[in-house]
N, C-alpha and C positions, 0 to 999 in steps of 0.2 A: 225230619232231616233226611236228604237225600245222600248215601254214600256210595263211590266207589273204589275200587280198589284199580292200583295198573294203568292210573287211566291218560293215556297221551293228553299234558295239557296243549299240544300245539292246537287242539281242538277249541279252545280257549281263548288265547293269547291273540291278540291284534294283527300279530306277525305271521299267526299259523303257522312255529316252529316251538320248537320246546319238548322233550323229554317226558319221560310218566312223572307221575304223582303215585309213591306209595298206597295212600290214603285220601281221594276228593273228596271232602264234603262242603253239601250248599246249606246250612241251618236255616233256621223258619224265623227263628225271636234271639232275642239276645240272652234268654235263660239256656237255649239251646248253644250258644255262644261259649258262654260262660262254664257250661256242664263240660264241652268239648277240650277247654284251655284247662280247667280243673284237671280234667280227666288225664291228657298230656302230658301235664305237669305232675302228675302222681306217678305216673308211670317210666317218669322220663322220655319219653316221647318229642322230638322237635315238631312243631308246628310254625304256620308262616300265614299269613293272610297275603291274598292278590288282588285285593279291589276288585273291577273285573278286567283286569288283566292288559291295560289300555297302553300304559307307558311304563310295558316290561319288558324282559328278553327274559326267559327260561332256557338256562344251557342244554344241551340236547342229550345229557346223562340222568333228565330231571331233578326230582325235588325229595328227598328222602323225608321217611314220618307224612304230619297231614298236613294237605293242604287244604284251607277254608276261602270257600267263594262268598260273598256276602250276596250276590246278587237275588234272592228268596225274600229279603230283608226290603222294601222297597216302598213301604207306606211313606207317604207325604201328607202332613196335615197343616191347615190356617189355622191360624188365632190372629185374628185382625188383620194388623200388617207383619207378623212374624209367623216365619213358615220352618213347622219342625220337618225336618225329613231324616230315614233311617238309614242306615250306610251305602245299600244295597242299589239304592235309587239311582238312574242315573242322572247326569245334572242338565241332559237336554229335556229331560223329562220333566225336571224340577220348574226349568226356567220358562216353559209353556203354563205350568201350573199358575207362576206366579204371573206370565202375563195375561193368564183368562181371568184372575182376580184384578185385573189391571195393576198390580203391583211392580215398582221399578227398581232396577238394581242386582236383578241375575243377568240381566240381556247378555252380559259379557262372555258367560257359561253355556250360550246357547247352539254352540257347536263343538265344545269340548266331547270329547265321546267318554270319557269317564265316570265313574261313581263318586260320590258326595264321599263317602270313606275316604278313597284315595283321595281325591283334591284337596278336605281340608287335611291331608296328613302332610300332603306338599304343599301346599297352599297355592294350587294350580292357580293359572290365569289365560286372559287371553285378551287383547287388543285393549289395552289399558286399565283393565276390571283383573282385582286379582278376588279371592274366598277371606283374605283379611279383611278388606272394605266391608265387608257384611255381615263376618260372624258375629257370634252373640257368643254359643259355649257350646259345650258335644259332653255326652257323655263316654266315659274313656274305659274299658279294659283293659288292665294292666298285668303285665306275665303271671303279677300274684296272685293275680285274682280278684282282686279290690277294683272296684266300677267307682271311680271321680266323675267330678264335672270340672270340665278344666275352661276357663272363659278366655278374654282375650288376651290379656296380661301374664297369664300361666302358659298360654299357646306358645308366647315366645315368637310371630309368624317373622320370617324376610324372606325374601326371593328364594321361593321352593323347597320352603322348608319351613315345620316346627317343631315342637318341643315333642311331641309325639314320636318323633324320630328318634331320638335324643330315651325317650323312656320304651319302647317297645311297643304299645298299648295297641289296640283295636278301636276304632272311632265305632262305636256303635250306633248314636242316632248326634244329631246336628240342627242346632236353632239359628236361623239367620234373621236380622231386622232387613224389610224390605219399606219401602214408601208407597203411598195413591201414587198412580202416576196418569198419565194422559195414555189410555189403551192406545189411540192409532198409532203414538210415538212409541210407543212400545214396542209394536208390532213391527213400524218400520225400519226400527234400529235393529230389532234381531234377523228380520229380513236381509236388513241389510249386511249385519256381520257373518250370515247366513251364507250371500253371493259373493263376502269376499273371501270366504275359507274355499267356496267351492271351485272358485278362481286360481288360488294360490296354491290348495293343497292337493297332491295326489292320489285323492279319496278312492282311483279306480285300483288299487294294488293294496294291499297287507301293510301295514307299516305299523311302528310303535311309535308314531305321533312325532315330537319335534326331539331330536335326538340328543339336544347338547343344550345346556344352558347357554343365555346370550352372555358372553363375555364384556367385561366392562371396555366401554369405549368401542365397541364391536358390533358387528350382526352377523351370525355362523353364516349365514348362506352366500353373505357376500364373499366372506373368507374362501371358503369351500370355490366358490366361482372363482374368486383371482386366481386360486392355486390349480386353475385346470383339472379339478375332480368332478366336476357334474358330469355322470354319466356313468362315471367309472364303477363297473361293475368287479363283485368276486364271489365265485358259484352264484350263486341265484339271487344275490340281496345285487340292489346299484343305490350309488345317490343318484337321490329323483332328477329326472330331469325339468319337471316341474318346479321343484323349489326345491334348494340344493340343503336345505337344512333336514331333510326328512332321508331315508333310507328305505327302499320297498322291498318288496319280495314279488319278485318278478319271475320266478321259476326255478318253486322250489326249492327256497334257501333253507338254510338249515343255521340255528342257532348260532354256531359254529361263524359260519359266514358273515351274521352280521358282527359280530365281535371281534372279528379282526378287519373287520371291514371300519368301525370305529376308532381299530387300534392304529387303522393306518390314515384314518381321516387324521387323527390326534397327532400320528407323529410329523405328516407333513405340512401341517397348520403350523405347528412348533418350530420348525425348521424354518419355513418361509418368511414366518412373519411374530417367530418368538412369543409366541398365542397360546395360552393353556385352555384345550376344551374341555372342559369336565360334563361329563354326561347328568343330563335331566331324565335319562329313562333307568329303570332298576335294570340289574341282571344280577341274579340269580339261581341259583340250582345247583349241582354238584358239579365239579370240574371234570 
């Protein structure tokens, strides 16, 4: 197990802002996992897990006690057509895996930049594929200590969320069913979901992914566009000009900036158009 102490996670973080960590550690296995939450938990110690850090904000006072990166943790293995993977993995990683076995059904995951941890904990998605269509079951670390296996119906999943939420736990490893499918159609469709991220999103700046759940009967970007905020910048974060759903770090932002930069997307969404956005990315850290 890798530790350190002090450690700037803006080094980390998607955003390239965020405060120190008391305590980073990357653990190797999930006994190492397990030994670390014990350890915490005896001692009183707060701990937090960060995925790896994709669809977060870390306040810029950081994170007090430890913070646990899974990313060490990243084996991926077949059994037919169900593919186990450990938290750590990331899920563009996963869904190359499963299209060299010609297996179908991750394509969807193929530009997410996230960990398998974090998504099935949100039950990420992207272009009509969400991590419920596929699960099977995860095995779960809970504050107490006690490793379940929670399957589909325990998961509880709906739009970026589940029950994992709900109980605290660590997704340590993750079975998904996948299908045979036709390799070149494989290929094609993640290529192709491939040129339309690289079209729409503003891959070339820092961001923390899509910032705001889609609101019902809605789409943020559109919102964001009617209300004349594309563009609008404060200190260093803007809404992208590229796609008004995302928020970049354009020079320099600092934690700080993007959080009231949310608070002021939210409040004049609200006003204009009586919109509540509720944010899809975590924050995080001490105030």
């Amino acid at each position: 197990m890798i530790l350190y102490k002090d450690e700037p996670l803006k080094k980390y973080t998607y955003t390239e802002t965020g405060g120190p960590a008391d305590i980073l550690a990357f653990p190797n296995t999930s006994a190492q996992v397990k030994a670390l939450v014990d350890y915490c938990r005896n001692e009183d110690i707060p701990w937090i897990v960060l995925g790896n850090a994709s669809n977060l904000i870390v306040r810029d006072r950081g994170i007090r006690g430890v913070v646990i990166i899974l990313l060490e943790m990243k084996q991926i293995k077949l059994e037919g057509e169900t593919i186990i993977v450990e938290s750590g993995a990331r899920l563009i990683e996963v869904s190359q895996v499963a299209r060299d076995a010609s297996l179908t059904g991750f394509e969807f995951a193929c530009g997410i930049p996230g960990s398998v941890g974090g998504a099935v904990f949100m039950n990420a998605g992207a272009y009509g594929g969400e991590i419920k269509d596929i699960f099977v079951s995860a095995e779960v670390l809970l504050p107490s200590g006690e490793i379940i296996t929670m399957d589909q119906d325990s998961m509880a999943f709906r739009y970026r969320h589940s029950q994992i939420q709900e109980l605290g736990g660590i997704v340590l490893s993750s079975r998904f069913a996948l299908k045979k499918g036709n390799p070149l159609e494989i290929k094609a469709k993640m290529r192709e979901l491939t040129e339309l991220r690289e079209a729409k999103q503003p891959l070339e700046y820092p961001s923390c992914g899509s910032v705001f759940k889609r609101p019902e009967g809605h789409f943020t970007g559109k919102l964001v566009q009617d209300a004349g905020l594309q563009g609008y910048t404060l200190g260093g974060a803007q809404i992208s000009m590229k796609h008004a759903g995302f928020i970049v770090n354009i020079n320099q932002a600092t934690a700080t900036d993007y959080i009231q930069l949310i608070a002021h997307i939210q409040a004049v969404i609200k006003e204009k158009f009586a919109v509540t956005l509720e944010p899809e990315v975590r924050i995080i850290g001490e105030e």
